[in-house]
DOKOLLUM-418932 format. One record per residue: x, y, z of N, C-alpha, C, O in turn; residue in one letter. Coordinates in steps of 0.05 Angstrom, whole numbers, plus 5000, padded with zeros to 4 digits. Layout:
<rs>
XYZXYZXYZXYZa ...
</rs>
This chain:
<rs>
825090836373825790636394828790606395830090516376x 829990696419832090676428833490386420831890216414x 837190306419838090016404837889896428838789666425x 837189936449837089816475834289706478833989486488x 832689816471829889756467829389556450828489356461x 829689556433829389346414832389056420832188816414x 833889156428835288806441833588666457832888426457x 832988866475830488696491828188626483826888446494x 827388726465824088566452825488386444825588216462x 826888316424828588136415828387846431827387626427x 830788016459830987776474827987666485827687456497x 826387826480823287756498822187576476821187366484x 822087606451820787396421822987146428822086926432x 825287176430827386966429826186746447825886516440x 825486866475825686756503821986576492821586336491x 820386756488818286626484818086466463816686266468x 818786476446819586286417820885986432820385766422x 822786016458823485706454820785696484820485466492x 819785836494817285696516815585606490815385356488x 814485726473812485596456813985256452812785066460x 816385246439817385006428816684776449815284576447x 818384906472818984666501816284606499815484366496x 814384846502811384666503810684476489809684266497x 811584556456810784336437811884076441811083856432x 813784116455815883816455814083686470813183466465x 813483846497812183666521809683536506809183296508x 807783716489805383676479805683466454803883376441x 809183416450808683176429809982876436811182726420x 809482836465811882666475810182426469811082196470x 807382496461805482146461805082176433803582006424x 805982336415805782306385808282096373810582086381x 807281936352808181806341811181936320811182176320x 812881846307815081926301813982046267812181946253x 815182226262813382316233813882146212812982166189x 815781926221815681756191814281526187814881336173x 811581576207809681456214808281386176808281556158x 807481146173805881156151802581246156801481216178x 801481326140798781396138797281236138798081036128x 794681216147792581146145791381066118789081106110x 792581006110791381046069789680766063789380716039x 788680636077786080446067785180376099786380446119x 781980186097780680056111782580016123784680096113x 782879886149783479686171786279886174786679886198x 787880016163790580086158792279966147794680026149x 791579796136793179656108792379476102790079416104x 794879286090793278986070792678776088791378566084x 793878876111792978626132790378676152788978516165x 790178946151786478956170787178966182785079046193x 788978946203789978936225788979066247788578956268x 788179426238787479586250789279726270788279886286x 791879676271794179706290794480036275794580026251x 794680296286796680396282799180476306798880466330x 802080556288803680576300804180906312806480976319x 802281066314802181266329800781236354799681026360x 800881396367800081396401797681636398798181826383x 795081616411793181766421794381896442796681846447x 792982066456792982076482790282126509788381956509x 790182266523787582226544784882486535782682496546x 785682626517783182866520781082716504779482556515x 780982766482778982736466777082876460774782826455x 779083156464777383456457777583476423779483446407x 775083546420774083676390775983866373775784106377x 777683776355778683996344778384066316780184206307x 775983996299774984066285772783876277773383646281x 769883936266768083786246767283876215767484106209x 766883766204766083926181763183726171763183486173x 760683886160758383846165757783746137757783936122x 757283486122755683456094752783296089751683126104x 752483356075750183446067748483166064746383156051x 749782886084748882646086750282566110752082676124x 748582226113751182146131754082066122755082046100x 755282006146757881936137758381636151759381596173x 757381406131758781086136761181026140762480916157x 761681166112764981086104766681156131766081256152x 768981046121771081086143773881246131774581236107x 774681336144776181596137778681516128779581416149x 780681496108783681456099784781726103783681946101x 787281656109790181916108792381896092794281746096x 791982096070794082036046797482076059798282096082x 798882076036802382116051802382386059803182406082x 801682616048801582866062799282896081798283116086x 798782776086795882856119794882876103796882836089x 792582916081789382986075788982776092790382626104x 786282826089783082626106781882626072781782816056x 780682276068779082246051777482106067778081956086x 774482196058771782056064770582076046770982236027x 768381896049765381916030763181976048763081986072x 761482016029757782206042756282106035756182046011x 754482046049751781906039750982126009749782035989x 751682346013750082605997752382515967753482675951x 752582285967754382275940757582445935758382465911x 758882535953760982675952763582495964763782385986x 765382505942767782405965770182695972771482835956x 770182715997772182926010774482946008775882746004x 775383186009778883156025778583426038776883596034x 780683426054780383566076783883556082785383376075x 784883806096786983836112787083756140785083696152x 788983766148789583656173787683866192786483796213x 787584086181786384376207783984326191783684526178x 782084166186779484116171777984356144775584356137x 779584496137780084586106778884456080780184336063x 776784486079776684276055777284426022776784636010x 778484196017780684195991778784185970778084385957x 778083985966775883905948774583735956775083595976x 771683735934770083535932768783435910767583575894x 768983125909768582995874765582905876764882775896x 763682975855761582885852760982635842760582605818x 760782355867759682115845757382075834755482235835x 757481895825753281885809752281735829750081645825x 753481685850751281575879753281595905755581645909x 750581505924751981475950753681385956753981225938x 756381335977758781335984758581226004758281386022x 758480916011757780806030760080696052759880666076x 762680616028764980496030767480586043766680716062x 769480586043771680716043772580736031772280566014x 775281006022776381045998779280916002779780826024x 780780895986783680855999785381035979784281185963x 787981015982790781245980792781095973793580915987x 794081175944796581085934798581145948798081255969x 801081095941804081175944803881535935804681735946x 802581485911802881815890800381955914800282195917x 799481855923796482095930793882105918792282285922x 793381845898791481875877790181695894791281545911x 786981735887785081605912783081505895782581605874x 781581255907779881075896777380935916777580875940x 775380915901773580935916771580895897771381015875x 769280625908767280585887763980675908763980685933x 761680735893758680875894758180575898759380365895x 754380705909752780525912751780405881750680195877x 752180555865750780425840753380325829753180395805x 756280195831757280025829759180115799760279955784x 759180435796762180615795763880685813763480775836x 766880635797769180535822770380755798770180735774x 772081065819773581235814776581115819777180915832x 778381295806781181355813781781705810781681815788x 782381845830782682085824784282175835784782085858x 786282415823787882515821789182735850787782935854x 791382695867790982815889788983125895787983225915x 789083185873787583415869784183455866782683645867x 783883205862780683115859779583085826777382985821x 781483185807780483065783781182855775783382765775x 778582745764778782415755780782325742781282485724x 782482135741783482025726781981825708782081855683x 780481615719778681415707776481285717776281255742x 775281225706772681095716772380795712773380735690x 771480595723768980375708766680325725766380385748x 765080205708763480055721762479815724761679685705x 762379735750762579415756760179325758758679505765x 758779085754756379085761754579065778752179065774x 756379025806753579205820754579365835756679475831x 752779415860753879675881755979625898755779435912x 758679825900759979715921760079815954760280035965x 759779495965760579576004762379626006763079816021x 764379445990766779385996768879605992768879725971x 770979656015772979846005776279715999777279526010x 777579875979779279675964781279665972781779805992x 783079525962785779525979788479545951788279455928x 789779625957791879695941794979485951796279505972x 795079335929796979135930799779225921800079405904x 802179075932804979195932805479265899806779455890x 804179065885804179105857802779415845803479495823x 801179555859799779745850796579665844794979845847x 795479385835793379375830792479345858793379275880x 789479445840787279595862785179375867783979325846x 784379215889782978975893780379125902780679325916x 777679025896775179135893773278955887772978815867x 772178975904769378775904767178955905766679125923x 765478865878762578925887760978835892761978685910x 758278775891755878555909757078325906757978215927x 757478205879757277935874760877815854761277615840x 762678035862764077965856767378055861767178285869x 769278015861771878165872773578245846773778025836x 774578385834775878485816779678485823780578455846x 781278505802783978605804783378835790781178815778x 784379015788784079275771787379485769788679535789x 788079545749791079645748790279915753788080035756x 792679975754792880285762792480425741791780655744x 792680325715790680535690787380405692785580525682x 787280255701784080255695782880025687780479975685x 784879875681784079585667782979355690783779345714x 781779245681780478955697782678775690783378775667x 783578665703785678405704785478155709787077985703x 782578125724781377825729779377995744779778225750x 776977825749774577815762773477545781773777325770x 772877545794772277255805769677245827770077395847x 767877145827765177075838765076925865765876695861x 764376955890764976835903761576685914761176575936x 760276725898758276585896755876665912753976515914x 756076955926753877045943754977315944756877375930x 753277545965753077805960756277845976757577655985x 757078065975760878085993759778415997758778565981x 760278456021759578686041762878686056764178856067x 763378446052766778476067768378626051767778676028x 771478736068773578826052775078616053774678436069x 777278626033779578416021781178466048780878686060x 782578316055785678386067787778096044787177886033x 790178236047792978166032794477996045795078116066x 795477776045798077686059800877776056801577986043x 802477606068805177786052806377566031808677586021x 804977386025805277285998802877325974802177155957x 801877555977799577605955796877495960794977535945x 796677365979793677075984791177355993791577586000x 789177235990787477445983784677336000783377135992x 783977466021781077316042778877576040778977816042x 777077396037775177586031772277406044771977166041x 770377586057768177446078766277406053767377446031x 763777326054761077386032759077236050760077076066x 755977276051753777106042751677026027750977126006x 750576816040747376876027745976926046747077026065x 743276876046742376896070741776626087740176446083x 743776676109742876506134745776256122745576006124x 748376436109749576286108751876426102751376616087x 754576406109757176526112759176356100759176106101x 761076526086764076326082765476596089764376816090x 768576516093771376586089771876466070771276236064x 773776696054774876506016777476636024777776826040x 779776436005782476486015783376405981783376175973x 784076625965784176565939787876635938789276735956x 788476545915791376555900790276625871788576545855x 793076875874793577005845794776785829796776695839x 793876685806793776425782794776565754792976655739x 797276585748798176645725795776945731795377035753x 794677045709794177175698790977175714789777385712x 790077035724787477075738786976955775788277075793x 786276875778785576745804784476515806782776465789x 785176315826783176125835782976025874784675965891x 781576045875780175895913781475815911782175685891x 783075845937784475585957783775455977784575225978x 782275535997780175416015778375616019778975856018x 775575496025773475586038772175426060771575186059x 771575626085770975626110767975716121767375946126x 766275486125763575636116763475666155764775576174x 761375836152759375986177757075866182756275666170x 756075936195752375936199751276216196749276286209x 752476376180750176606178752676766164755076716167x 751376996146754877166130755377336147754677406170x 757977416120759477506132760577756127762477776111x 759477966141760078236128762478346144763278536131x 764078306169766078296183768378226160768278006150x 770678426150772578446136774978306153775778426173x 776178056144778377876154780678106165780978326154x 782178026186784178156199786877926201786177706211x 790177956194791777746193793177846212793578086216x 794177646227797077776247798377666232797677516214x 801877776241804677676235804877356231806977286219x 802877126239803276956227802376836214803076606209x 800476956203797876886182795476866183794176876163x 794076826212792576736223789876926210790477146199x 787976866210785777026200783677056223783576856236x 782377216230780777346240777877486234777577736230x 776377366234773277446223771777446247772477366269x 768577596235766277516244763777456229763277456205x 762477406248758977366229757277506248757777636268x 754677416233752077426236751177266255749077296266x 753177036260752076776270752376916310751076836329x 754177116310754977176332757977126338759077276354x 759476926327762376826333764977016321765377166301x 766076966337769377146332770176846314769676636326x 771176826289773076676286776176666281777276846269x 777376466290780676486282780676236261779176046262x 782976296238783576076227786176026222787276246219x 788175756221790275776208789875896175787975956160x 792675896176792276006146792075836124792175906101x 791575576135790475326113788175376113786975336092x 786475486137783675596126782375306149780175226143x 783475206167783175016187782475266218783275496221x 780375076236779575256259780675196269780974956273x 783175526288783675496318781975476335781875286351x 779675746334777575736367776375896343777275956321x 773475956361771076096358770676196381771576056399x 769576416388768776446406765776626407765976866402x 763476536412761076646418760676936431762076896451x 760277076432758577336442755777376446754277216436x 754877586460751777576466751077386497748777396504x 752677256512752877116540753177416550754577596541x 750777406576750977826587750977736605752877876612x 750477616623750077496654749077286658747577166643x 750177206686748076936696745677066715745477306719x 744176876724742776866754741476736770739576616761x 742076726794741576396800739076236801737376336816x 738476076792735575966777733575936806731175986807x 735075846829734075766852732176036863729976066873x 734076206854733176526862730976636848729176756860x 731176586820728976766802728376636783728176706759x 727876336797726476206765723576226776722076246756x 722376236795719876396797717876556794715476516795x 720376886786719977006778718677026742717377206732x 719576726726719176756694716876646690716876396690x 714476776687712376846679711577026663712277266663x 709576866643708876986611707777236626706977246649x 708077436606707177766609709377936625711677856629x 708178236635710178366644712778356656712678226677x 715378456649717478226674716878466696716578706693x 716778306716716278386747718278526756720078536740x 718778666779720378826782722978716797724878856802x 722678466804725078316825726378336791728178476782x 725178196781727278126756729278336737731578326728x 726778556737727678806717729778926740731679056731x 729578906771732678956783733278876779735078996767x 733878556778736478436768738078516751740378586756x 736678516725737278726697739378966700741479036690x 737779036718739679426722742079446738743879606737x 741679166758743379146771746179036756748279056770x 746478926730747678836713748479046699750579036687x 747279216699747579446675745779556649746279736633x 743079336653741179236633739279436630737479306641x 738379606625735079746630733779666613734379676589x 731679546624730279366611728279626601728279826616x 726179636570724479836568722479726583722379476588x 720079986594718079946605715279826594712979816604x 716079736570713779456554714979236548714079126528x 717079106563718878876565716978756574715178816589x 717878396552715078196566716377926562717577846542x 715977836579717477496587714377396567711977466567x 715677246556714276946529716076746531718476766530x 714376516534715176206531715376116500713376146487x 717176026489716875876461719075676461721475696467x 717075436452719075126447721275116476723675116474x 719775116498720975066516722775316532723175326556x 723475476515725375666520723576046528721676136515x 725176176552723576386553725376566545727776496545x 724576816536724577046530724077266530721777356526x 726677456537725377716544724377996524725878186521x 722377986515721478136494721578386497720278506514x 723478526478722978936480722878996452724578966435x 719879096452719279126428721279376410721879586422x 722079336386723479536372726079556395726679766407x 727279356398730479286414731479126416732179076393x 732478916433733278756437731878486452731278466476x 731578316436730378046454732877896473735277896468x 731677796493734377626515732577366514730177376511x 734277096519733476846513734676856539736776976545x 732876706557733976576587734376256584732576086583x 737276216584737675876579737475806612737875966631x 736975586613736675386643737675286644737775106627x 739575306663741975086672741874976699741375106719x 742474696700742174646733741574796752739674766767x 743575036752744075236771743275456770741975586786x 744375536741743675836735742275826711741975626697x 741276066709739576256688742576406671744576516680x 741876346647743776516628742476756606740676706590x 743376956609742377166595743877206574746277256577x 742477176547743177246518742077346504739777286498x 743477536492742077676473742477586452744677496447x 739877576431739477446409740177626392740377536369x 740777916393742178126368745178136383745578296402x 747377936371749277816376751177766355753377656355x 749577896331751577836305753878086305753578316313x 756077976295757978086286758478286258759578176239x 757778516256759078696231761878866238763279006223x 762178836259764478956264767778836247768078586249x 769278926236771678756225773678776260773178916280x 775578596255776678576283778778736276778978856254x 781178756302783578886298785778716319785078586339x 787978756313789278536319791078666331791978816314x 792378706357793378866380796478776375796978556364x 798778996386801878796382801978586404803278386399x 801178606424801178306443800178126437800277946454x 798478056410795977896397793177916410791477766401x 792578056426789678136436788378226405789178396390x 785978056402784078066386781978336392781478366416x 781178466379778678646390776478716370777178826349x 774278666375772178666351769278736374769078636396x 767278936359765678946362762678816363762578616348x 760078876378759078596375756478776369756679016374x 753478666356751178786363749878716392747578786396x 751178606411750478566435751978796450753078736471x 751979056440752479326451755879256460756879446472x 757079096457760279026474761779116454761579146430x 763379166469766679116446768478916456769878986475x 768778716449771378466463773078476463773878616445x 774678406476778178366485778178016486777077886504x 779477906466778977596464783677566463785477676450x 783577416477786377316480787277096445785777046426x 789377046450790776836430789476536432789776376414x 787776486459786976206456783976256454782376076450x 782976546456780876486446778476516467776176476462x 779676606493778176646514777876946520779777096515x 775477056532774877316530777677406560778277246577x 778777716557780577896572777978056581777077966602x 776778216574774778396586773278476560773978486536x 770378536576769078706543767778976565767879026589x 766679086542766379406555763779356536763579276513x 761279436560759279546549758479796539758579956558x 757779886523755480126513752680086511751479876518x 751280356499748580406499747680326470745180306465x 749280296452748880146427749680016407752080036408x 749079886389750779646375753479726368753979956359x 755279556371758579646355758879516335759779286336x 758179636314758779626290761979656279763379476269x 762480006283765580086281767379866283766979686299x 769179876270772079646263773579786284773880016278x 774679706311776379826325779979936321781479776312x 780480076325783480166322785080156344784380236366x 787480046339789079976372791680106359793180036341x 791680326377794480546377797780366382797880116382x 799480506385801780426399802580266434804380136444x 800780356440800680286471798780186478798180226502x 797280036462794179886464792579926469791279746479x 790880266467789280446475787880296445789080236425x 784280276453783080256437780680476428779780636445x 779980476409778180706392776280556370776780426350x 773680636385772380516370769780686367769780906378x 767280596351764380856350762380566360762380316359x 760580826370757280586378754880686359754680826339x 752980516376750980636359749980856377748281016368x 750980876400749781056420750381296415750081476431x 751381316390752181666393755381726394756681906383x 756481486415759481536412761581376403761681136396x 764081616405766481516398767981386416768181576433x 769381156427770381056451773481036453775080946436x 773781126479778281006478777080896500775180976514x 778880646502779280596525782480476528783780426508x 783580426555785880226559785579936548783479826544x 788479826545788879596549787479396563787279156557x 786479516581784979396605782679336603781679136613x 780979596581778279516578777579896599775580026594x 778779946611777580186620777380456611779380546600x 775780586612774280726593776781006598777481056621x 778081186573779381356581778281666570778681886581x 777081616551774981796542772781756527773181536518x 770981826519768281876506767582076491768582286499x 765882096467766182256449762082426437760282256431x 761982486437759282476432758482686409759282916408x 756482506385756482626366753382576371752282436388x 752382706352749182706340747782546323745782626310x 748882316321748382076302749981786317751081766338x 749681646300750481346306752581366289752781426265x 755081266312757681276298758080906281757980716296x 758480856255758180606239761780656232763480486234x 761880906227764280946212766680936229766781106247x 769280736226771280636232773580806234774580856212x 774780936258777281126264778681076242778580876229x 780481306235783881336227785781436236786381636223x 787781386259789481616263791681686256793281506253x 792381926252794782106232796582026252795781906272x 799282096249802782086261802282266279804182286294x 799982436286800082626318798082466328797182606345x 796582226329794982116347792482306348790682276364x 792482456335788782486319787082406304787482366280x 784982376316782982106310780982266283781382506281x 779682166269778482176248776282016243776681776243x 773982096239771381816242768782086231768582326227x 766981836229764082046215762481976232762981856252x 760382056223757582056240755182006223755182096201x 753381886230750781906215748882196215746982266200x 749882316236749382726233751482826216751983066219x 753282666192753482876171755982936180757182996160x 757482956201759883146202762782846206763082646221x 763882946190766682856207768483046220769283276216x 768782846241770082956267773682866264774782686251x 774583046280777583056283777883136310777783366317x 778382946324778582936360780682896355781782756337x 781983106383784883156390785782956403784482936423x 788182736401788282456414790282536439790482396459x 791982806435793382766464791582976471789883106458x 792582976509791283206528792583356525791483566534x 795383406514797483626527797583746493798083986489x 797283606475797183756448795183916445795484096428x 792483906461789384066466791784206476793484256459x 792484296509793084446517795284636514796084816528x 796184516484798984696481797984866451799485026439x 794884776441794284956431792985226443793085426428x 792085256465790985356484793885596495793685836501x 795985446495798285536504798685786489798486006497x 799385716466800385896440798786206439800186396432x 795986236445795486466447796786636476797786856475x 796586466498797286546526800086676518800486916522x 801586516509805186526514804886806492805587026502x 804386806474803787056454803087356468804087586466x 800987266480799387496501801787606524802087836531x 803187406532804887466554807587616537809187736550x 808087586505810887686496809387976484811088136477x 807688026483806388246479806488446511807788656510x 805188376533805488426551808088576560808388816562x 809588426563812888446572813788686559814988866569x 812788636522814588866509813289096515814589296509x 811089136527809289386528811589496556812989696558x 811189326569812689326594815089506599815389706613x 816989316578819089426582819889726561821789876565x 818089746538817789986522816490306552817590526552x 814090196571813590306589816590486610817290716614x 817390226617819490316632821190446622821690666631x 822990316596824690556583823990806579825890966581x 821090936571820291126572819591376600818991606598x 820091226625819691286644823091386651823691606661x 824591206643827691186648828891516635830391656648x 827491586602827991806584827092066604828092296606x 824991956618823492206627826392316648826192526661x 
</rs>
């Protein structure tokens, strides 16, 4: 090959080397800055917040799953170098690369229901259903074990100090970074909630019994702990507390209610969920008659958004009617002067909330919604699905929200409440997003796989790019190797 020949391939790798880049730049203009912190516990840190400071973007194309050998509850952490940690129903906790690689996998002596969380060092922690809590080594070998006495929901949180906060059924732990118990403390009923942190150490944590809820708001005491207020419910509380910048706390229940509290543990607002429509009583109180609902009514329903199943049956009890679907959802029709009010009675709250930078509240409901609740406490918009929202929602940089249903999907929508993409897996999504410093999303499925959806459109398409622009510097050099040879002739 002539020295003329080869300047020009040269200049042809050169020329395509900065088209690949320019692409990348364009394809990283909605990515977050790389000194983005990780995802490394529940909610995205000690405050639950659920805020991260990277940006999604509009595709929400598939760019990797990886398939185990259970479902996947847990919710996904991101150490300081990008891994993905999860747990498996099949007893395994994961790690995984960013290009879905898996690194290793640690065998617990049970199911993995929880979330794991991520040190400063990379060492990861994470307690089983039978109520052994690991610490292991970025590499996946153990550092240490104990065992607490009972099973844990709860996923832990890692305090500025290094100790590792952990609750199991019936109790919350301090635990050091070698392994030691440092205090223990009982909050007097089962705790399915996670801890969140203040920024003076204060420590809230949900629990119940049955058909009864608190918020506990404890202080680190010399050498152990004691309650500082408790905030009871009408029903528990498996919804993990969320704090904004001014302390404010953020729960739910069972009972159905969003709560806010000062941070004396005193109520701002509540706000109810499960209210699905009105209709005007003058119109279709007629229509409510025990047995089949009739078909004026079951339009009403659809016309709402409702599909009612086809063995739906209006029943009278203690005054009040009801719309019965067997193995779904019951609706209570309250009577009002005017109108008919439609509620659904599976209205409890497991969702933990997330707390937006404008202060928009957002939490999931079992009345199929996800809410948009303002600072005073009044609903912004909610977005329906096809099944309960469970998932703890995630609110990006630009207030794009991400959340899972039971319907199968994964959800973004705007600020607004309008839908920007949809995700569809083979199971009921329970398990709560994480996204990395490129705005790719991370979540499981009850089909076993976690997923890694691509969060911008133009980062999909500039992987797409990279073979094209390659194909075309291949091309060219054939090209111009062609012509020089024609030139010799």
């Amino acid at each position: 090959m002539s020295q003329d020949i080869r300047e020009r391939l040269v200049a042809v790798v050169v020329t395509s080397l900065l088209l690949i880049s320019s692409v990348g730049l364009v394809a990283g203009h909605s990515s977050a800055e790389s000194d983005v912190s990780p995802w490394s516990m529940f909610g995205g840190g000690l405050s639950n917040d659920g805020r991260s400071s990277a940006t999604g973007g509009s595709a929400g194309g598939l760019i990797w799953n990886f398939t185990t050998d259970g479902s996947i509850l847990s919710s996904p952490v991101i150490g300081p170098e990008g891994d993905i940690y999860v747990g498996s129903m099949d007893g395994y906790l994961y790690s995984f690369g960013e290009r879905g690689d898996i690194e290793w996998k640690f065998n617990a002596s049970a199911e993995i229901e929880a979330s794991p969380a991520v040190d400063e060092e990379g060492n990861v922690y994470f307690g089983d259903v039978e109520g052994m809590f690991y610490a292991l080594y970025p590499n996946g070998t153990e550092i240490w074990s104990i065992e607490l006495d009972e099973e844990i929901l709860s996923a832990p949180a890692i305090t500025e100090s290094g100790s590792i906060l952990i609750a199991d059924f019936l109790k919350i732990y301090s635990i050091s970074s070698e392994g030691n118990i440092e205090w223990e403390h009982s909050l007097g009923g089962y705790i399915a909630s996670s801890p969140a942190v203040d920024e003076h150490g204060g420590i809230y944590l949900g629990m119940g019994i049955v058909g009864v809820g608190q918020m506990h708001a404890l202080e680190i005491d010399g050498d152990g702990v004691e309650r500082n207020w408790t905030y009871n419910v009408q029903s528990e509380v498996h919804s993990s507390p969320a704090l904004d910048e001014n302390g404010n706390i953020y729960f739910g229940s069972f009972d159905g209610h969003l709560y806010s509290l000062y941070p004396n543990g005193t109520e701002r607002w509540s706000f109810e969920t499960g209210n699905l429509f009105t209709l005007s009583r003058t119109e279709y109180e007629e229509h409510l008659y025990e047995g089949d609902v009739n078909e004026t009514l079951r339009e009403a329903f659809e016309s709402e958004g409702y599909d009612l199943h086809e063995d739906a049956e209006l029943t009278r009890r203690d005054g009040e009617w009801y719309i019965t679907v067997w193995g779904d959802d019951v609706y209570l029709i309250e009577t009002g002067e005017e109108l008919l009010t439609i509620v659904s009675l599976e209205n409890g709250i497991f969702s933990s909330p997330s707390v937006g930078e404008d202060g928009t509240i957002y939490v999931g409901s079992n009345d199929n919604h996800l809410y948009a609740i303002d600072q005073s406490g009044e609903k912004e918009w909610r977005y329906k699905t096809d099944g309960s929202v469970q998932s703890s929602p995630l609110v990006d940089a630009y207030g794009n929200v991400y959340f899972g249903s039971r319907d199968n999907h994964m959800y973004s929508l705007n600020s607004d409440g309008e839908e920007r993409w949809s995700f569809e897996t083979e199971g009921f999504v329970f398990s709560s997003p994480a996204m990395d410093a490129e705005g790719n999303l991370y979540f499981g499925s009850t089909d076993g796989n976690l997923y890694s959806v691509g969060g911008a459109e133009d980062l999909v398409l500039y992987r797409l790019y990279i073979p094209i622009v390659i194909a075309i510097v291949v091309l060219v050099a054939i090209s111009y190797g062609l012509k020089d040879k024609r030139n010799e002739r």
